[in-house]
Every structure is written in structure tokens, then in C-alpha cells.
C-alpha positions in Angstrom: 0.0 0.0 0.0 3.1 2.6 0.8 3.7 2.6 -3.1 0.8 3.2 -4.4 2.0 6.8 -4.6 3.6 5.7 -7.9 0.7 4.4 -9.3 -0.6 6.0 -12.9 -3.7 7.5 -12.5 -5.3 5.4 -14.7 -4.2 2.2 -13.2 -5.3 3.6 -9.5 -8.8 4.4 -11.1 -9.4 1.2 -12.5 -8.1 -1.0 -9.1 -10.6 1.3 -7.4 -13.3 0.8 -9.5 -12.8 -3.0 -9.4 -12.4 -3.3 -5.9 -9.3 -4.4 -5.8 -7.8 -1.1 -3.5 -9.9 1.0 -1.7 -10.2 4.7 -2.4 -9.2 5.7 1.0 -6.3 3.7 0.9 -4.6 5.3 -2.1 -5.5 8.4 -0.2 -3.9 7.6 3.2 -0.7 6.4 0.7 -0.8 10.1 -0.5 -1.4 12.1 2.7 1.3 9.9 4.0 3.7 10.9 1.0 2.5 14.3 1.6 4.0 14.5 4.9 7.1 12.8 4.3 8.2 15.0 1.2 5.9 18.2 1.1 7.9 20.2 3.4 11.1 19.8 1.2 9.8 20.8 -1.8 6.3 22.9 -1.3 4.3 21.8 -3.8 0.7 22.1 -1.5 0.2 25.0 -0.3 -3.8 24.2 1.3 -3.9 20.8 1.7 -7.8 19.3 2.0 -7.4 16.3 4.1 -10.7 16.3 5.5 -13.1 17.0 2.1 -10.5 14.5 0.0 -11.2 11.7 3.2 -14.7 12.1 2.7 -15.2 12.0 -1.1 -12.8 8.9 -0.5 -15.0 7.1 2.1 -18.1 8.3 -0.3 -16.5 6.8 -3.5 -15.8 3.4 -1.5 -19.2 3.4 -0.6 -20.6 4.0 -3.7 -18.6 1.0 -4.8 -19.9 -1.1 -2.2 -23.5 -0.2 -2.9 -23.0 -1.3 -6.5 -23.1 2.1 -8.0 -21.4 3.2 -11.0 -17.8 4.7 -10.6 -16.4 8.1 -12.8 -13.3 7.4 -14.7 -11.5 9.3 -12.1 -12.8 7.3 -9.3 -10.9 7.9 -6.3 -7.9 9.3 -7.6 -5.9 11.9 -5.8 -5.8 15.8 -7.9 -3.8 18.7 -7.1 -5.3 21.9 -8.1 -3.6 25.2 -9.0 -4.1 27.9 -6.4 -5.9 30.5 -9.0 -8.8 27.6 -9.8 -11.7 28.2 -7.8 -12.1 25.3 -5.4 -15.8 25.7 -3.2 -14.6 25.2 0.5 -11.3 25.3 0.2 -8.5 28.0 0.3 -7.7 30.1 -3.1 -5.6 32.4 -2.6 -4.1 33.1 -6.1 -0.9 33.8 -4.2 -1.6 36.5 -3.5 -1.8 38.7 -0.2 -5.1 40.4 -1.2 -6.4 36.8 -0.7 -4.8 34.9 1.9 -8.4 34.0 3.6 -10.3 33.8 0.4 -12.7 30.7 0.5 -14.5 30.4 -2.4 -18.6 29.2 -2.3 -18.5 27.4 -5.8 -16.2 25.4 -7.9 -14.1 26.1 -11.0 -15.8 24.3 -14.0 -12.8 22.3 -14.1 -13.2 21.6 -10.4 -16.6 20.7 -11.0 -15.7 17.9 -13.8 -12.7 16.2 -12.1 -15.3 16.3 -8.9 -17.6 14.5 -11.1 -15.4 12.0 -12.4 -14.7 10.9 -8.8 -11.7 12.8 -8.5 -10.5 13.3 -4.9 -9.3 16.7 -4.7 -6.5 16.5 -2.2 -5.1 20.0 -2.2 -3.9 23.4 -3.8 -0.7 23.9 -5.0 1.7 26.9 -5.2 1.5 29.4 -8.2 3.4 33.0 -8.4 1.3 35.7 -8.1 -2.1 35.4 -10.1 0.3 32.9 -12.2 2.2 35.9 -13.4 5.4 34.3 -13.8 7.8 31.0 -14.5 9.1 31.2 -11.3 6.8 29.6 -8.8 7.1 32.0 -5.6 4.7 34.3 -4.2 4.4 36.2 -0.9 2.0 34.0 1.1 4.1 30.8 0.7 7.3 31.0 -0.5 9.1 29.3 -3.1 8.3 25.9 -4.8 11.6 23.9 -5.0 12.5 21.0 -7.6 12.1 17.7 -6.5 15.2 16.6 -8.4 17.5 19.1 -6.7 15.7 21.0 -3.6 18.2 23.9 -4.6 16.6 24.8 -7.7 13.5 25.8 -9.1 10.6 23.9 -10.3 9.5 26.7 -12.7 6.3 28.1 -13.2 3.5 28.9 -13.3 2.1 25.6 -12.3 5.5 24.9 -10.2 3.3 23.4 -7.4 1.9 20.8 -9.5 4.7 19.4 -11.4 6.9 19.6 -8.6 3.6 17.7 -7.0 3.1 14.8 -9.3 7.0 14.3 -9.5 7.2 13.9 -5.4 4.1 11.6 -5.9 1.9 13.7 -4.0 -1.1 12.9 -6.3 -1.8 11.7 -10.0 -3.0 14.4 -11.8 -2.7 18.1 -11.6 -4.6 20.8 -13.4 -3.4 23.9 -13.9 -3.5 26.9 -16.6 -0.9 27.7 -19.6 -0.4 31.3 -20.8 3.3 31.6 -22.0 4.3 28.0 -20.8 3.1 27.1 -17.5 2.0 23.5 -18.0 5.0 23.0 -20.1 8.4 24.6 -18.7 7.5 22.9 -14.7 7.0 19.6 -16.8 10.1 20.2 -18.2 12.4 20.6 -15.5 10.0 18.5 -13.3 10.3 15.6 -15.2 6.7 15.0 -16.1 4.5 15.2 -18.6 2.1 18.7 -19.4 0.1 19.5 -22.0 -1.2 23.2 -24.0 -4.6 22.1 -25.1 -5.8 23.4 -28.2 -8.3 27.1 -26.9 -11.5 26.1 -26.9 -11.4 22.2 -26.1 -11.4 22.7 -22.3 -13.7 25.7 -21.6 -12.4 28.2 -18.5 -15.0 29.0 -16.1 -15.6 31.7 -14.4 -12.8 33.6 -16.9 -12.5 37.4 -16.8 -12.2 37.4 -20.8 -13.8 35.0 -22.2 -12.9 35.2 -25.5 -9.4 35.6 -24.7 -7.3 32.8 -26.6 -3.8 33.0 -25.1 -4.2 31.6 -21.7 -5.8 27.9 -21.4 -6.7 25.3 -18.7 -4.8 22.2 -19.0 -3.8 19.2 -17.0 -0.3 17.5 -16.4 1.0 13.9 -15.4 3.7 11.6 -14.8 3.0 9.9 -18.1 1.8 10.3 -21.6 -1.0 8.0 -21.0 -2.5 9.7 -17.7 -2.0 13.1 -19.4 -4.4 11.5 -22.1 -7.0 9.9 -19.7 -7.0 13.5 -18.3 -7.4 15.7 -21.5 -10.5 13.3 -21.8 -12.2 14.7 -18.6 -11.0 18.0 -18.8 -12.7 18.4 -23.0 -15.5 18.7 -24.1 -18.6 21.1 -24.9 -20.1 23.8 -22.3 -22.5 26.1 -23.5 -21.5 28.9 -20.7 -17.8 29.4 -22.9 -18.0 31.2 -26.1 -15.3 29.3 -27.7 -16.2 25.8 -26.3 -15.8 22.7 -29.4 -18.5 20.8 -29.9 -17.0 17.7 -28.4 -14.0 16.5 -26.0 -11.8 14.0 -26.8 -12.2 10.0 -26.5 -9.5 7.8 -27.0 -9.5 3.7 -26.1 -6.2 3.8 -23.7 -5.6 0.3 -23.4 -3.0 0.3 -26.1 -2.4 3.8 -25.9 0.4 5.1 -28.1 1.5 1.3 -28.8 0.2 1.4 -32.5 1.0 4.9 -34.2 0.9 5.3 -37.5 4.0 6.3 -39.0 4.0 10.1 -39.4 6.8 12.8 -41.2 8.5 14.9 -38.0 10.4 17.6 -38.1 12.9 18.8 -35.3 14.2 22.0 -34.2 16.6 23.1 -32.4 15.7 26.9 -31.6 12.3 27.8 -32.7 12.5 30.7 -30.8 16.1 32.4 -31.6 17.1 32.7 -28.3 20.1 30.2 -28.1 20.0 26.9 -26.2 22.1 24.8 -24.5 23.9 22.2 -26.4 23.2 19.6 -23.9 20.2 19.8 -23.9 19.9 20.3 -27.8 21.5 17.1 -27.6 19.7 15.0 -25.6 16.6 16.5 -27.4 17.8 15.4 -30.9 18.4 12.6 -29.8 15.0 11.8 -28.5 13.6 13.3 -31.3 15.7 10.5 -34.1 14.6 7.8 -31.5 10.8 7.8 -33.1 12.7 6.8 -36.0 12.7 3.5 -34.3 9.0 3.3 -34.5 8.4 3.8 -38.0 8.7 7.4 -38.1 10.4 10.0 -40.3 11.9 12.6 -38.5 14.1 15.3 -40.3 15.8 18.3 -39.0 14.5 21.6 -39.7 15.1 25.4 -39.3 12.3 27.0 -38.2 12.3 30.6 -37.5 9.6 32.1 -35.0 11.7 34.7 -33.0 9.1 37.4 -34.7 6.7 36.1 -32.1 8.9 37.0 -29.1 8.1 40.6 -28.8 4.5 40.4 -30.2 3.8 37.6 -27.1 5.4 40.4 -24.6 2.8 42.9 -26.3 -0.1 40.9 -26.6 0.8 39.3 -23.0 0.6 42.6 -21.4 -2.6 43.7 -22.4 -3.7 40.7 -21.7 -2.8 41.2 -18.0 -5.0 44.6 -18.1 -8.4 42.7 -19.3 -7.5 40.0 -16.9 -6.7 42.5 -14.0 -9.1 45.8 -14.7 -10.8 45.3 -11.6 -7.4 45.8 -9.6 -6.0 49.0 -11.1 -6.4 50.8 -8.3 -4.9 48.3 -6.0 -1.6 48.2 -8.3 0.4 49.4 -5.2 -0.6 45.9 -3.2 0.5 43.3 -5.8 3.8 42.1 -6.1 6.2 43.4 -8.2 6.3 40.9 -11.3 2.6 40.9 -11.6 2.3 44.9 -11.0 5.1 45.2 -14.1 3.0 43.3 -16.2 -0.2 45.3 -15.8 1.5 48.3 -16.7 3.5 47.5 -19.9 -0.2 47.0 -20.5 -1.6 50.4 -19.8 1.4 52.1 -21.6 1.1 50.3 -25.0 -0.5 51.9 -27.8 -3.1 50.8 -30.4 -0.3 50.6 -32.7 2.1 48.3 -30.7 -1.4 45.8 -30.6 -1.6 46.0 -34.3 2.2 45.9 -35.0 1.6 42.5 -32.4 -1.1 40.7 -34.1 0.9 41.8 -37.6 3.8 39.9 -36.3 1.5 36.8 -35.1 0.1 36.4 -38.5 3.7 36.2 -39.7 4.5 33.6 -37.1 1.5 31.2 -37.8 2.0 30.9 -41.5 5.5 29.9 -41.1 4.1 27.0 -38.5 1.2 26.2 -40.5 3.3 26.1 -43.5 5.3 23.9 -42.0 2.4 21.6 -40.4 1.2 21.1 -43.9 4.4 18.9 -45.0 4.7 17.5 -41.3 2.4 16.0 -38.7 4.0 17.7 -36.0 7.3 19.8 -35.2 9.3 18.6 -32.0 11.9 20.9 -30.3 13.4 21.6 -26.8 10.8 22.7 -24.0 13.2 24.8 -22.4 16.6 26.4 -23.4 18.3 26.0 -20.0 18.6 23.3 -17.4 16.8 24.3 -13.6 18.6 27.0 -12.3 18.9 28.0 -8.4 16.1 28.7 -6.1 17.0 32.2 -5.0 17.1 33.5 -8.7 13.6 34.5 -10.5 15.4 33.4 -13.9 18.7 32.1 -15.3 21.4 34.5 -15.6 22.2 33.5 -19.3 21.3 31.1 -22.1 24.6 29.6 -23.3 26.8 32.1 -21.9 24.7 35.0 -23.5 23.1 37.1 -21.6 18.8 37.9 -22.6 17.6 40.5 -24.2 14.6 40.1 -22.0 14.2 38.5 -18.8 11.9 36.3 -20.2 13.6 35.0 -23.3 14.5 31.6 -21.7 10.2 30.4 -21.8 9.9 31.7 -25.3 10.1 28.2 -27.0 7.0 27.6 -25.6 5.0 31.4 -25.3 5.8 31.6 -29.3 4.0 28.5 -29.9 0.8 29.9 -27.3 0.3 32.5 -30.0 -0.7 30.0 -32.4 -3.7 28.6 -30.8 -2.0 24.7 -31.7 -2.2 21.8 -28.9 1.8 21.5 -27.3 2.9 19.1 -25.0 5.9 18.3 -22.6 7.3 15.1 -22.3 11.0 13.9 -21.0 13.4 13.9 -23.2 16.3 11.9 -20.5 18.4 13.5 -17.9 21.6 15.7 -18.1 24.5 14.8 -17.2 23.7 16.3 -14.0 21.1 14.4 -13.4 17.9 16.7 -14.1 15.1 16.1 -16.8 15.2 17.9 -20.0 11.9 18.1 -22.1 11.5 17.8 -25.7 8.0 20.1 -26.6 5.7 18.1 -29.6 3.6 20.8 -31.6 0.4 19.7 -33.5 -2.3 21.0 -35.8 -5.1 22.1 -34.2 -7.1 19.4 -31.9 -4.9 17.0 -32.6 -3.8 16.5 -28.4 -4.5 12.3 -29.1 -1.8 11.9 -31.3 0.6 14.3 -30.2 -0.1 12.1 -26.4 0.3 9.2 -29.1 4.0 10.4 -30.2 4.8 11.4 -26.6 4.3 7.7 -25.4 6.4 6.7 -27.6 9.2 9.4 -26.5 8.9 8.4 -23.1 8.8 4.7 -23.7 12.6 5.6 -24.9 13.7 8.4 -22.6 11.4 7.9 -19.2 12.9 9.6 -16.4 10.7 8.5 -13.5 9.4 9.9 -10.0 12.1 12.0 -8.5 14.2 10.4 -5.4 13.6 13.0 -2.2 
């Protein structure tokens, strides 16, 4: 019973729902996790004990009464601490919220609730997610699992840094510039971008906002997939919902992939990278060769995107935060910044933005019309100290921007196409690297497919605390 911490979450949902574990023994496996690791790394920042032990005894009961189980039945979630949770703590890191309790659920809350997830806590975020550094004023930094001296990334530090402890199976969280992908990445787990639209955001300030997404992450390719199938699907209170979610048969998930043209580059972004981790990403990428694949190398140029993102970003920080402009002087600095590179852009700097993006997606549509998906590095740099807010340099040369090291993955948010994180193997150091897969639009199931496949080559597994 002490391991089934390292349990998928699909495999804990079916032993559940066959009786074969009880719910509230995978939870008592995690609470006791929780308190052996948490405080090393501090990935939950509210922990629910007493709602998750009850929906666990409920679930169990439920069983026992010969009720019908969710998919989800009985399996431990971590949820970001800017999702809405009814009952429980949301503080949105920050100070202006420290007691906030909310009365109703997140839509996303509500689904995994109703797929018998057990929601066993909230876990850390920078301030209103405004970052990839997960610190925030109320509770500190969030620390990698792999090395307790560096950081775990952001925005959804918490939850990667969560799931690789073994703290629970699945996290949710949100992606704007790359916050389900950079923590997977130096996390060593797996996070995806959904394609805007197929998992609708409720209660959202802008609702027809399509840079910033709710997504889910996991230690493997498969749960991520089991996930995006609970987290999809239509809901007529979003604008932009799809008219369905996605269902895939996971019993031989990503075993039987048809062979597909890949492309591979190095530095989508033109920001520089690391040649280790170019490396090891290369080489994961030529790997799928093994499996039928065609995989050729590519430049790919979508550095345009860089400033537009920083443009687009900021006034996308003013609709999201309109109702705070007069509290500008009580938020922390990072998220304050943000806000008002907002207010002092012009019309002209949005068009000269969204002028730029048009650019940027026909050069990646262009090329998803000869290939079925474009892999490249998740991150330019390795994890990077604790005490820092961002590395110093990307191979030796120092940024233009302080945010130039996440722009392999905020280039590709501007293109409203699925990307996921998925381990690429470990440097020689010893810490995960991720290799980013890049899809047409809806197409999560096969890029999950693909990413199987990579980590069935280059699997890194939980993190040893």
C-alpha cells in the first residue's frame, strides 16, 4: 500500500473501481507521501485532508452499494491555487487573498469532482500565475524535487513539482506563455497546451481571450491523455467551447502509431540553447525513427513572435486585471510590471503585435502542412537556483529580456495549436530535460500518441527525495 503513490492515474482508477484497492487507501498512501516530502519541496500550499477523506469514504461506498464509478474514481488531484475550489483556500498567491474561500467550484473543479476525483489540495503558483518562477508572498518558493536547490519553474510549479514527489496523479493547472510546459520540463513530467476552446475556462475574466488555457499535467503520456478526456468537451456557458472533447481507447495507448513525417528543431524561438540539452533532445527526437517514423531536422524561425507575445501578454494582464487598477500598489512586483507594460502600449504596438503573429502562424502552418507535428526543446536551460527569478544567461549569452528563456513555448501559445511536454532523459547532471511536440489544431490524441512513444525511450521517473 506505501507505493501506491507511484501508481498512474489510470491504473489507480481502475483497481478502485474494481475493488481491488480502496479509495481511501490510495489516499492515506498520499497524505502519508505528503508529509514525508511536502515540506522539502512545497508543492501544496492548502492541503484538504478532511473534504479528499470524505469523497474517498463516499466513492468506497458507492462501490460497495454497486453504484457506477467516474473514470476518475478515487484518484488523488492537485489543483492550482488560482482555480476556484468551493470550500477550500484560493488564494491566487496572492496577499489580497490569503483568507479567500470560495462558495462554488471552478468548471474544471466541478468535472474532475464529477469523475470521482478526490481533490487532495492546492498547489503553489506565483502571483495570479504571473510568472515562470513559482514564488509568491503568502508561501514561499516551490523547490525541484530533483535538486531541492533549484526551481521547479512556473506557473504551475506546485503541480509538477507535486506529481514528481508523488503527491497525487494528476494536476490541473493553466498555460499562458508556458506554465503546463516549462515545470513539466524541469519537473520531469508530462504537461500538455490544449488546443483554446477544447477545455472551456470558467468563471474567466475574458472569455474570448485565446492565449491563456486550462490544462492538466501527469507523470506519463497515458494519464495526461486519460485526463485531456475529462478536462474536454462542450459547455455552452464558454464562447469558444468545441462541440466535443476527446475520446481515445487507452488500453494500447500510443503502442500502434501510425507512422508520421517529424520535423525537429533546435531553436524555434532564436534565443540560443544549450547544447546539452539540444542534444539529448535530438536525440530523442531521431529515436521515433525507431518506431516507424520520419523525422528530419529543420530550421524553423519564429523569433518574430517574441516581442509580439510580450505585447499581446501585457494587455492581456489589463483585461484580466481591470478590476485591480487601483490596487496596483498591493500586488507584487512581477505581476504589477505586467499590468502596466499594459496600460502604456499603444493601439499601434497591438496592431504591429497581431501583424507579427500572422507572420509567425503561417511559417508554422506552412510547415504543419508537410509534417504531422514539429518537435523541439521545452526549455533552453537546465533548472537553475532557487533564490534566482530566472537564469542569468542562455549559453553564456546574456537575454535580451528577462523572459527569453520560456519563449520556446509562449511563441507556440500564439498560435492557438495543442503543445505538450514530455521527457526527453536527464543531463549529465542528473535533471530532466523536455522535448516540446507541436500539433495541428485538436490533434492532443496523437501528439499524447507520439509522446508515449518518446517516453517509452527516454522515461525519467518519480524524483528520489
Amino acid at each position: 500500500m506505501d507505493e501506491l503513490f507511484k501508481q498512474p492515474a489510470h491504473q489507480l482508477a481502475a483497481q478502485i473501481r474494481a475493488g481491488e484497492v480502496s479509495a481511501v487507501d490510495v489516499l492515506e498512501a498520499h497524505l502519508a507521501r505528503i508529509r514525508q516530502v511536502n515540506s522539502k519541496i512545497n508543492a501544496i500550499v492548502t492541503l484538504s485532508e478532511d473534504e479528499a477523506r470524505q469523497a474517498a469514504e463516499a466513492i468506497d461506498q458507492r462501490r460497495l452499494d454497486g453504484d457506477e464509478l467516474g473514470p476518475l474514481a478515487g484518484v488523488p488531484v492537485g489543483i492550482k491555487d488560482i482555480t476556484e475550489t468551493a470550500g477550500i483556500r484560493t488564494t491566487y498567491g496572492c496577499p489580497l487573498y490569503t483568507n479567500n474561500v470560495p462558495d462554488e467550484d471552478a468548471l474544471i473543479v466541478a468535472r474532475l469532482k464529477a469523475a470521482g476525483a478526490v481533490i487532495i489540495g492546492k498547489t503553489n503558483t506565483p502571483e495570479f500565475a504571473a510568472g515562470a518562477h513559482t514564488f509568491n508572498e503568502i508561501f514561499g518558493v516551490t523547490r525541484n524535487p530533483w535538486d531541492t536547490d533549484l526551481s521547479a519553474s512556473g506557473s504551475t510549479g506546485g503541480g509538477a513539482a507535486g506529481l514528481a514527489a508523488g503527491l497525487f496523479a494528476i494536476a490541473e493547472g493553466s498555460d499562458l506563455g508556458g506554465s503546463l510546459r516549462t515545470p513539466a520540463a524541469f519537473c520531469g513530467i508530462a504537461g500538455i497546451r490544449p488546443t483554446p476552446g477544447l477545455v472551456p475556462k470558467m468563471p474567466v475574466e475574458s472569455p474570448f481571450e485565446l492565449l491563456d488555457v486550462t490544462g492538466p499535467m501527469a507523470r506519463t503520456a497515458k494519464d495526461l491523455a486519460f485526463a485531456v478526456q475529462i478536462f474536454s468537451g462542450r459547455h455552452d456557458g464558454y464562447p469558444l467551447t468545441v462541440r466535443t472533447g476527446h475520446k481515445s481507447d487507452l488500453a494500447d495507448f500510443g503502442e500502434h502509431v501510425p507512422a508520421q513525417r517529424l520535423a525537429y528543431v533546435n531553436d524555434v524561438s532564436g534565443v540560443g540553447i544549450e547544447p546539452e540539452i539540444a542534444e539529448i533532445c535530438e536525440a530523442a527526437a531521431g529515436r521515433l525513427a525507431d518506431h516507424g517514423h520520419k523525422v528530419e531536422v529543420l530550421e524553423l524561425d519564429l523569433s518574430m513572435g517574441r516581442e509580439a507575445f510580450t505585447t499581446l501578454r501585457g494587455q492581456w494582464m489589463v483585461n484580466r486585471h481591470l478590476d485591480k487598477l487601483d490596487k496596483l500598489d498591493k500586488l507584487g512586483g512581477n505581476l504589477r510590471g505586467n499590468i502596466e507594460k499594459g496600460l502604456t502600449q499603444t493601439p499601434l504596438d497591438l496592431a504591429e503585435a497581431e501583424k507579427a503573429r500572422k507572420i509567425v502562424w503561417q511559417r508554422m502552418n506552412d510547415t504543419l502542412a508537410d509534417f504531422d507535428a514539429v518537435l523541439t526543446p521545452t526549455t533552453p536551460v537546465l533548472p537553475f537556483p532557487v533564490e534566482q527569478s530566472f537564469p542569468a544567461t542562455i549559453n553564456g549569452q546574456k537575454m535580451a529580456s528577462y523572459i527569453d528563456w520560456i519563449a520556446p513555448t509562449f511563441v507556440i501559445s500564439l498560435l492557438g495549436l495543442p503543445a505538450a511536454s514530455i521527457p526527453a532523459g536527464l543531463s549529465q547532471s542528473g535533471l530532466p530535460v523536455g522535448l516540446q511536440l507541436i500539433g495541428r489544431r485538436f490533434d492532443e490524441m496523437n501528439l499524447l500518441a507520439l509522446a508515449h512513444q518518446v517516453e517509452m525511450e527516454n522515461g525519467v521517473g518519480l524524483a528520489e527525495l
